[in-house]
PDB file of N, CA, C, O and CB in Angstrom:
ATOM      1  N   UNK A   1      81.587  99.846-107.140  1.00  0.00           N
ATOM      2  CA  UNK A   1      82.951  99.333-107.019  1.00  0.00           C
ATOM      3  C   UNK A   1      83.926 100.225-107.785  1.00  0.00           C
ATOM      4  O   UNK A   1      85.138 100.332-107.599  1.00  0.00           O
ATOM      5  CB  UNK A   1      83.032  97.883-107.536  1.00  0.00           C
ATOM      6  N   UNK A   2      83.042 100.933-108.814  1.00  0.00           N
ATOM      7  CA  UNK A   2      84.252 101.686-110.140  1.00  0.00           C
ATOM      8  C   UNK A   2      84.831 103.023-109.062  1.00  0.00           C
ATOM      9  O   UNK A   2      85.930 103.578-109.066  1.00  0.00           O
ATOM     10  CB  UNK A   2      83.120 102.598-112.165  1.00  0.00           C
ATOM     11  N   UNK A   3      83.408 103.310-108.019  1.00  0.00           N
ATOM     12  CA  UNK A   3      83.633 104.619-107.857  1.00  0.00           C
ATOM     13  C   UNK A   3      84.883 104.757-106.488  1.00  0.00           C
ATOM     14  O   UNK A   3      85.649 105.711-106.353  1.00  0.00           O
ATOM     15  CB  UNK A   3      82.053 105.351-107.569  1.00  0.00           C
ATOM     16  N   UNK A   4      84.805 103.407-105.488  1.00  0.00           N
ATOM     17  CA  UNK A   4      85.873 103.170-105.092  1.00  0.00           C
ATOM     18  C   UNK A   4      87.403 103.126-105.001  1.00  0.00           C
ATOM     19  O   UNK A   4      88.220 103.565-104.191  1.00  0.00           O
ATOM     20  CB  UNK A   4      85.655 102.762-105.099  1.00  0.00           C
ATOM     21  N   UNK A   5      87.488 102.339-106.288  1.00  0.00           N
ATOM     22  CA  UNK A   5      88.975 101.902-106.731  1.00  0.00           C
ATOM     23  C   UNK A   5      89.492 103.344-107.486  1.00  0.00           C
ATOM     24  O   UNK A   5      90.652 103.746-107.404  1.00  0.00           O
ATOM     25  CB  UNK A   5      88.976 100.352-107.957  1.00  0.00           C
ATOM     26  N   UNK A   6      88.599 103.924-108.106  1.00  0.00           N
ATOM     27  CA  UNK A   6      88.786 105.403-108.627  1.00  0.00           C
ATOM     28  C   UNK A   6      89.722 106.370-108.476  1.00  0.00           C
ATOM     29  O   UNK A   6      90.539 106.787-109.296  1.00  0.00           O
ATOM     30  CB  UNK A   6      87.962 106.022-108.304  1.00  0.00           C
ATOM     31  N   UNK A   7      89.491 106.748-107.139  1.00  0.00           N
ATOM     32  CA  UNK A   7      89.767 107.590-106.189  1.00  0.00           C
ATOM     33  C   UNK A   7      91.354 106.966-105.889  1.00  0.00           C
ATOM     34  O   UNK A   7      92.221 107.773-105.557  1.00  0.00           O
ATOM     35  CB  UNK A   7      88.573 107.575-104.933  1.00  0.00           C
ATOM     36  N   UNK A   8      91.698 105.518-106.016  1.00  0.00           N
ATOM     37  CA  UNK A   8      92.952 105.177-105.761  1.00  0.00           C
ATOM     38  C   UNK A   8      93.951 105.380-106.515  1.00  0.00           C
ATOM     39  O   UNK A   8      93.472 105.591-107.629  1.00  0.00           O
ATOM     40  CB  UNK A   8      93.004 104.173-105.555  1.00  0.00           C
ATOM     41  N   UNK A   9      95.494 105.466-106.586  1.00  0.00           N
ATOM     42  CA  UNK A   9      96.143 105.499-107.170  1.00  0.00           C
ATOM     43  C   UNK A   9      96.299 104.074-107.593  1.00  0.00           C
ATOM     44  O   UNK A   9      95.831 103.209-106.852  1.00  0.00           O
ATOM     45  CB  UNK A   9      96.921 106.181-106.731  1.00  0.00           C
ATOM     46  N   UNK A  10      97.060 103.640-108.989  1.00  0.00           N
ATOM     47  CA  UNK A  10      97.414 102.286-109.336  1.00  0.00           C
ATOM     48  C   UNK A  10      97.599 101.618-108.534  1.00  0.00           C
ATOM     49  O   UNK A  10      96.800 100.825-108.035  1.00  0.00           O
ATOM     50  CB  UNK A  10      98.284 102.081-109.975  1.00  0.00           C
ATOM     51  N   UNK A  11      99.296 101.910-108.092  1.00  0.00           N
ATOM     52  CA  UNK A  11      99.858 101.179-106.787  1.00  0.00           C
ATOM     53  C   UNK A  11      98.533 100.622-105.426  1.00  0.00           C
ATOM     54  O   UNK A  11      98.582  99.693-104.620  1.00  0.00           O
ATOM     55  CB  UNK A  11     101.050 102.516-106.035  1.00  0.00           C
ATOM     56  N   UNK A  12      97.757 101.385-105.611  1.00  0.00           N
ATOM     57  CA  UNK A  12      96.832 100.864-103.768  1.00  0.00           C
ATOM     58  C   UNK A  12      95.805  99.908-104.475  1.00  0.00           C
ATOM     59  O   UNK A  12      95.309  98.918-103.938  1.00  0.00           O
ATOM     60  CB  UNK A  12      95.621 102.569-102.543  1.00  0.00           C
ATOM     61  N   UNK A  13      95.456 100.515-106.264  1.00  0.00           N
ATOM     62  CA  UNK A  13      94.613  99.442-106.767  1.00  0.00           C
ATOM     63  C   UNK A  13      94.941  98.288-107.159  1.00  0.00           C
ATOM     64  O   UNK A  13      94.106  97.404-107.349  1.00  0.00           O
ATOM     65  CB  UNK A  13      94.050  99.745-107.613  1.00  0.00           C
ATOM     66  N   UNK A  14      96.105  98.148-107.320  1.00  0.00           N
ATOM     67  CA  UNK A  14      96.743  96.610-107.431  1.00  0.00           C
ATOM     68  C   UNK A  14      97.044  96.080-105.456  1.00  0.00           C
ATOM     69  O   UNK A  14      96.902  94.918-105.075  1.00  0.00           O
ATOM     70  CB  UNK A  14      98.746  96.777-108.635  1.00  0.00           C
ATOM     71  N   UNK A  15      97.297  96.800-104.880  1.00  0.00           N
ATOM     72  CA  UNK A  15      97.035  96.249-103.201  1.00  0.00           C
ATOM     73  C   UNK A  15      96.261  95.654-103.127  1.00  0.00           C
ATOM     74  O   UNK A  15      96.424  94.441-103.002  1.00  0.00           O
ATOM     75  CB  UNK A  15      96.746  97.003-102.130  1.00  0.00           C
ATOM     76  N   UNK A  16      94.617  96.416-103.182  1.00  0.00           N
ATOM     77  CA  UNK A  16      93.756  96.312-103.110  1.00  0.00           C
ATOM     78  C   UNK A  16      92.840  94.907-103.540  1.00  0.00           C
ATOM     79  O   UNK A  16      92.123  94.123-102.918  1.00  0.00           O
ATOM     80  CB  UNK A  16      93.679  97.266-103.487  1.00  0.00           C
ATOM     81  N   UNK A  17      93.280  95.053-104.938  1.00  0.00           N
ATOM     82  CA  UNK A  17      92.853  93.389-105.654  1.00  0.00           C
ATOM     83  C   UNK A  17      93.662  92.132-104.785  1.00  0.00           C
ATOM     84  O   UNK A  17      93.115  91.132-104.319  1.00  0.00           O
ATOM     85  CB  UNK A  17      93.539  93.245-107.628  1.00  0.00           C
ATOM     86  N   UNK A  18      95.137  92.486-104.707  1.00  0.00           N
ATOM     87  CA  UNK A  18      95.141  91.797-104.625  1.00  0.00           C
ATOM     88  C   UNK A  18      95.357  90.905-102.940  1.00  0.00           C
ATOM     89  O   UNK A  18      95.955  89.840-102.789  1.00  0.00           O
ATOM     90  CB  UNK A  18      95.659  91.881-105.575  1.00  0.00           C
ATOM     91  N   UNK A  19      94.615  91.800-101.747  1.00  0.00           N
ATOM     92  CA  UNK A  19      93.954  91.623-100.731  1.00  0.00           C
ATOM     93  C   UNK A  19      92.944  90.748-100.706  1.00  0.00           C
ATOM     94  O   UNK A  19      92.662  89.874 -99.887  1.00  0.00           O
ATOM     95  CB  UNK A  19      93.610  92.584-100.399  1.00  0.00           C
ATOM     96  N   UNK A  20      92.158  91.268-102.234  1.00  0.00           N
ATOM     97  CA  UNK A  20      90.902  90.763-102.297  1.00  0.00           C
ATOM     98  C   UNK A  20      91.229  89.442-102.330  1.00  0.00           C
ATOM     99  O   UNK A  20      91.003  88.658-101.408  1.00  0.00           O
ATOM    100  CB  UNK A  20      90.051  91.227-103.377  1.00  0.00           C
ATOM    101  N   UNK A  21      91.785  89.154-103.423  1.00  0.00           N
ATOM    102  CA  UNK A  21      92.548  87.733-103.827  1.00  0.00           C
ATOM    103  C   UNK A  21      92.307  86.864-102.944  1.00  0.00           C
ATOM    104  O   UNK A  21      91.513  85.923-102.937  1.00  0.00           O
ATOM    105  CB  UNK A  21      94.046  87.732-103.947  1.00  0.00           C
ATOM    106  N   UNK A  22      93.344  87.385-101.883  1.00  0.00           N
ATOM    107  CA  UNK A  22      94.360  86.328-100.548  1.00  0.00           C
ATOM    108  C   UNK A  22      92.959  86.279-100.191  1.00  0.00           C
ATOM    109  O   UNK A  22      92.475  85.185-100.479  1.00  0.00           O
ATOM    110  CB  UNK A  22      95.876  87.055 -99.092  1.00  0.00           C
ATOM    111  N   UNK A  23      91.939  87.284 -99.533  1.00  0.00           N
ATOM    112  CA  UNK A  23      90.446  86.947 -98.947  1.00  0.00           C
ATOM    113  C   UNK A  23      89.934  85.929 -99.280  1.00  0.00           C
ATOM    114  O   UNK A  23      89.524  85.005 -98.578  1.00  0.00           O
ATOM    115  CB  UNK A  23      89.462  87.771 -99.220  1.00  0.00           C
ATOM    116  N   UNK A  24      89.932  86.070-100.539  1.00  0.00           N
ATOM    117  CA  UNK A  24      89.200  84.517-101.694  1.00  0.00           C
ATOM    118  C   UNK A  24      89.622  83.670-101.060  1.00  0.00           C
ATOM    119  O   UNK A  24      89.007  83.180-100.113  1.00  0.00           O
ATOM    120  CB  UNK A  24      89.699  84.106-103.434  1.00  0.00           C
ATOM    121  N   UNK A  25      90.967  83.244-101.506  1.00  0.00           N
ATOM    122  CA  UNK A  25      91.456  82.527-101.305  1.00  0.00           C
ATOM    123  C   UNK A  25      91.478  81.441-100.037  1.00  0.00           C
ATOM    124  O   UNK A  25      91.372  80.215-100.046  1.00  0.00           O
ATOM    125  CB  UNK A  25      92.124  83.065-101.577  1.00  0.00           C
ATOM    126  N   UNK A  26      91.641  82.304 -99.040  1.00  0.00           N
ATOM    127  CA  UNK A  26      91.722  81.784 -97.913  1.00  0.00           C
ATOM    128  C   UNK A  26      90.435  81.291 -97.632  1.00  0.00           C
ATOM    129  O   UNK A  26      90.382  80.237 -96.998  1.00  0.00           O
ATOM    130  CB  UNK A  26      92.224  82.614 -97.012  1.00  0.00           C
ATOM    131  N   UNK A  27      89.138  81.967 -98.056  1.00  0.00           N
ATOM    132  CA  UNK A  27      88.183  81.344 -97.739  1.00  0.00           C
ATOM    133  C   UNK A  27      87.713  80.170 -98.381  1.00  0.00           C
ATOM    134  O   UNK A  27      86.932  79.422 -97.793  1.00  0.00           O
ATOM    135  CB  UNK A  27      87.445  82.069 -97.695  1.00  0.00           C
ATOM    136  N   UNK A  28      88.076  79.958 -99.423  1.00  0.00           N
ATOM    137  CA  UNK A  28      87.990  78.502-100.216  1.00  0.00           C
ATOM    138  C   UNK A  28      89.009  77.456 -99.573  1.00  0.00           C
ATOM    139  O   UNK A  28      88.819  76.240 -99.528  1.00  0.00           O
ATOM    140  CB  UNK A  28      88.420  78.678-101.930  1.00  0.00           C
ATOM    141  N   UNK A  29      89.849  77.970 -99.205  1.00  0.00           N
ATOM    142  CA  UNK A  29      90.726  77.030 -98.392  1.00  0.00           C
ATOM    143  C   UNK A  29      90.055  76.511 -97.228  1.00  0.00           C
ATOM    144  O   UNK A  29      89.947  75.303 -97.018  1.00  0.00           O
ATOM    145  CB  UNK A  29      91.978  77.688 -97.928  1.00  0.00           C
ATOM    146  N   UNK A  30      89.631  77.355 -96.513  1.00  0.00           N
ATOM    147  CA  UNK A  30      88.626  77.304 -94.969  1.00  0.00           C
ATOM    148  C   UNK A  30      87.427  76.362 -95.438  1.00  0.00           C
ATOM    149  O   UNK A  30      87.316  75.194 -95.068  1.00  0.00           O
ATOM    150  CB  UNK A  30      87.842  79.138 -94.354  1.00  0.00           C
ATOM    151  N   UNK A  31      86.633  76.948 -96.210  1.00  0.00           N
ATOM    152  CA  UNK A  31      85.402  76.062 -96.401  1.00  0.00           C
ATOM    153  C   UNK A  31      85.324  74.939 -97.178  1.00  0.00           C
ATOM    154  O   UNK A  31      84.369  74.164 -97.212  1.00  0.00           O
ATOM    155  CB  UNK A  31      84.468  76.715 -96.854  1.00  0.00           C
ATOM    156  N   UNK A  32      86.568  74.844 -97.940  1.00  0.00           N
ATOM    157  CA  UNK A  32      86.780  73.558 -99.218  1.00  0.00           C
ATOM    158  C   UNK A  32      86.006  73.887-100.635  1.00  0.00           C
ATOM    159  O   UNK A  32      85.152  74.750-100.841  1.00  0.00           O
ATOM    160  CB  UNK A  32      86.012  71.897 -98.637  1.00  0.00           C
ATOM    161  N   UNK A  33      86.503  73.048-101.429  1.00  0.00           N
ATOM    162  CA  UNK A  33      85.802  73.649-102.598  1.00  0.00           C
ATOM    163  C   UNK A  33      84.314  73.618-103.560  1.00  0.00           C
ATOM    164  O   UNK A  33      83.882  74.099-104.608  1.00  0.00           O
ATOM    165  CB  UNK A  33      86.568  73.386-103.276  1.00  0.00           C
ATOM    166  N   UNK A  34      83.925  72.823-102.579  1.00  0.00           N
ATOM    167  CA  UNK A  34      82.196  72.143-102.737  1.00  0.00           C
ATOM    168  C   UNK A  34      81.048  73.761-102.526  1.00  0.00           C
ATOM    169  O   UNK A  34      79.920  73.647-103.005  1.00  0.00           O
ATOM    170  CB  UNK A  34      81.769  70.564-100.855  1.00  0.00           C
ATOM    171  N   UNK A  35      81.276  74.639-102.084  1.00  0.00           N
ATOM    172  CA  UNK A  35      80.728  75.519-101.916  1.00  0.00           C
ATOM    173  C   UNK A  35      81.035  76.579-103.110  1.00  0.00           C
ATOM    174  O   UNK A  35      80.075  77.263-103.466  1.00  0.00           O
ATOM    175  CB  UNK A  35      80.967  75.797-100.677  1.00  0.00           C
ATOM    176  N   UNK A  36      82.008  76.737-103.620  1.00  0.00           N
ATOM    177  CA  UNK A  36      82.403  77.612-105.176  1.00  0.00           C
ATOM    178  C   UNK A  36      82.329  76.766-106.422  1.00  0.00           C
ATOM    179  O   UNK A  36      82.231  77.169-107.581  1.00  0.00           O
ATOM    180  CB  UNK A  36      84.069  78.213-105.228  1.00  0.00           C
ATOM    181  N   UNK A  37      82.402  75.339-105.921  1.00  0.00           N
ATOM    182  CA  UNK A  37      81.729  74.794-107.251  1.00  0.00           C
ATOM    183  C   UNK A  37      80.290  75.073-107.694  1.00  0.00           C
ATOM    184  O   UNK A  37      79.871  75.317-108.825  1.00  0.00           O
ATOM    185  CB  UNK A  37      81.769  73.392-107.201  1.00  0.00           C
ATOM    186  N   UNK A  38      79.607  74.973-106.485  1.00  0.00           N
ATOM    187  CA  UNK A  38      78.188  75.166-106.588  1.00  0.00           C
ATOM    188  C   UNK A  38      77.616  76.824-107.724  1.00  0.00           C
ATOM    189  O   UNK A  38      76.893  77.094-108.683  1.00  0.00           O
ATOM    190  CB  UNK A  38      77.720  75.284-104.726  1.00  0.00           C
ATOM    191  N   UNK A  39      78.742  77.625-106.546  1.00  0.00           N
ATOM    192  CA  UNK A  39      78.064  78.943-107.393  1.00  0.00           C
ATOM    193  C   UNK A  39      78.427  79.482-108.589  1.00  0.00           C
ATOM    194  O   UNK A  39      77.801  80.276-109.290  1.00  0.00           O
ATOM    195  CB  UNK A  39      78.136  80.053-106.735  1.00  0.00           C
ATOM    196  N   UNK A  40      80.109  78.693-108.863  1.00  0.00           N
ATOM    197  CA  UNK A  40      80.820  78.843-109.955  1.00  0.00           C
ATOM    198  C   UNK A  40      81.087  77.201-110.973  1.00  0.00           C
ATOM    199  O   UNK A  40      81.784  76.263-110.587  1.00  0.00           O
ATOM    200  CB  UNK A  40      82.213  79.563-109.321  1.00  0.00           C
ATOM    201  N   UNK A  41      80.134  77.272-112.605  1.00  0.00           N
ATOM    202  CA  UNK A  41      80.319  76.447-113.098  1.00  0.00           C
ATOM    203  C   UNK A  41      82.017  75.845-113.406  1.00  0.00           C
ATOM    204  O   UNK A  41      82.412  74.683-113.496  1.00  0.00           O
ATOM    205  CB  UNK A  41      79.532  76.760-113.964  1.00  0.00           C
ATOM    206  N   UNK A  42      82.895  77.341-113.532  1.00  0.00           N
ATOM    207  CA  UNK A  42      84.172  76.955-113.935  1.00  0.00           C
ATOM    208  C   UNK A  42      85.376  76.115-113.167  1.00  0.00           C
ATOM    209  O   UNK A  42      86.410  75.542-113.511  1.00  0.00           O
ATOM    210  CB  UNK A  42      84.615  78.045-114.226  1.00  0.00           C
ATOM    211  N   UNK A  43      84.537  76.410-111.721  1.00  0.00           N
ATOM    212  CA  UNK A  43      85.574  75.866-111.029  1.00  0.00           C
ATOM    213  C   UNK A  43      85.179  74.206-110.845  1.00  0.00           C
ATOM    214  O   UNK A  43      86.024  73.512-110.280  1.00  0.00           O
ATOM    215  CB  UNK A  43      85.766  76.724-109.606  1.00  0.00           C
ATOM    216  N   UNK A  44      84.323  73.769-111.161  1.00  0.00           N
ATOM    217  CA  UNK A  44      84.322  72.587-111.321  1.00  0.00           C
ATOM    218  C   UNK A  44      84.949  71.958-112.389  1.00  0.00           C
ATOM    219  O   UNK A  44      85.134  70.741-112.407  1.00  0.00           O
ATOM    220  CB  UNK A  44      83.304  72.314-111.266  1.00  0.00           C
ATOM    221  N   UNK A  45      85.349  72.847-113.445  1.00  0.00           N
ATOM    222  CA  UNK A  45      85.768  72.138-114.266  1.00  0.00           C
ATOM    223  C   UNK A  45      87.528  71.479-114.203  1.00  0.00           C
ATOM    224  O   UNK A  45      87.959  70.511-114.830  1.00  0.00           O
ATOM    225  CB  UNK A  45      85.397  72.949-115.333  1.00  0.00           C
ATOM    226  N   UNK A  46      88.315  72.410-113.199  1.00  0.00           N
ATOM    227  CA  UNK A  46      89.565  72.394-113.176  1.00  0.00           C
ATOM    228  C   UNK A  46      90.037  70.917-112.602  1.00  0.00           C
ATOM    229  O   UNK A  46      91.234  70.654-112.486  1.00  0.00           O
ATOM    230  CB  UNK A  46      90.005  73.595-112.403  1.00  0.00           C
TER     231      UNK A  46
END
């Protein structure tokens, strides 16, 4: 992943994350949150 983002300038590595983000995101939205609780202790806690 280091050797990826590397090669980018700041500007495309902050794009980049935060693409990733909206990805997340949207997919916890899609599937609900019973599936990232499971794999993530923290998010159960919120």
């Amino acid at each position: 992943m280091e050797n990826l983002t590397a090669s980018l300038s700041l500007q495309e590595q902050l794009a980049f994350w935060e693409r990733r983000t909206e990805i997340m995101l949207e997919r916890q939205r899609k599937y609900g949150q019973r599936p990232v609780r499971r794999m993530d202790g923290t998010a159960a806690k919120q």
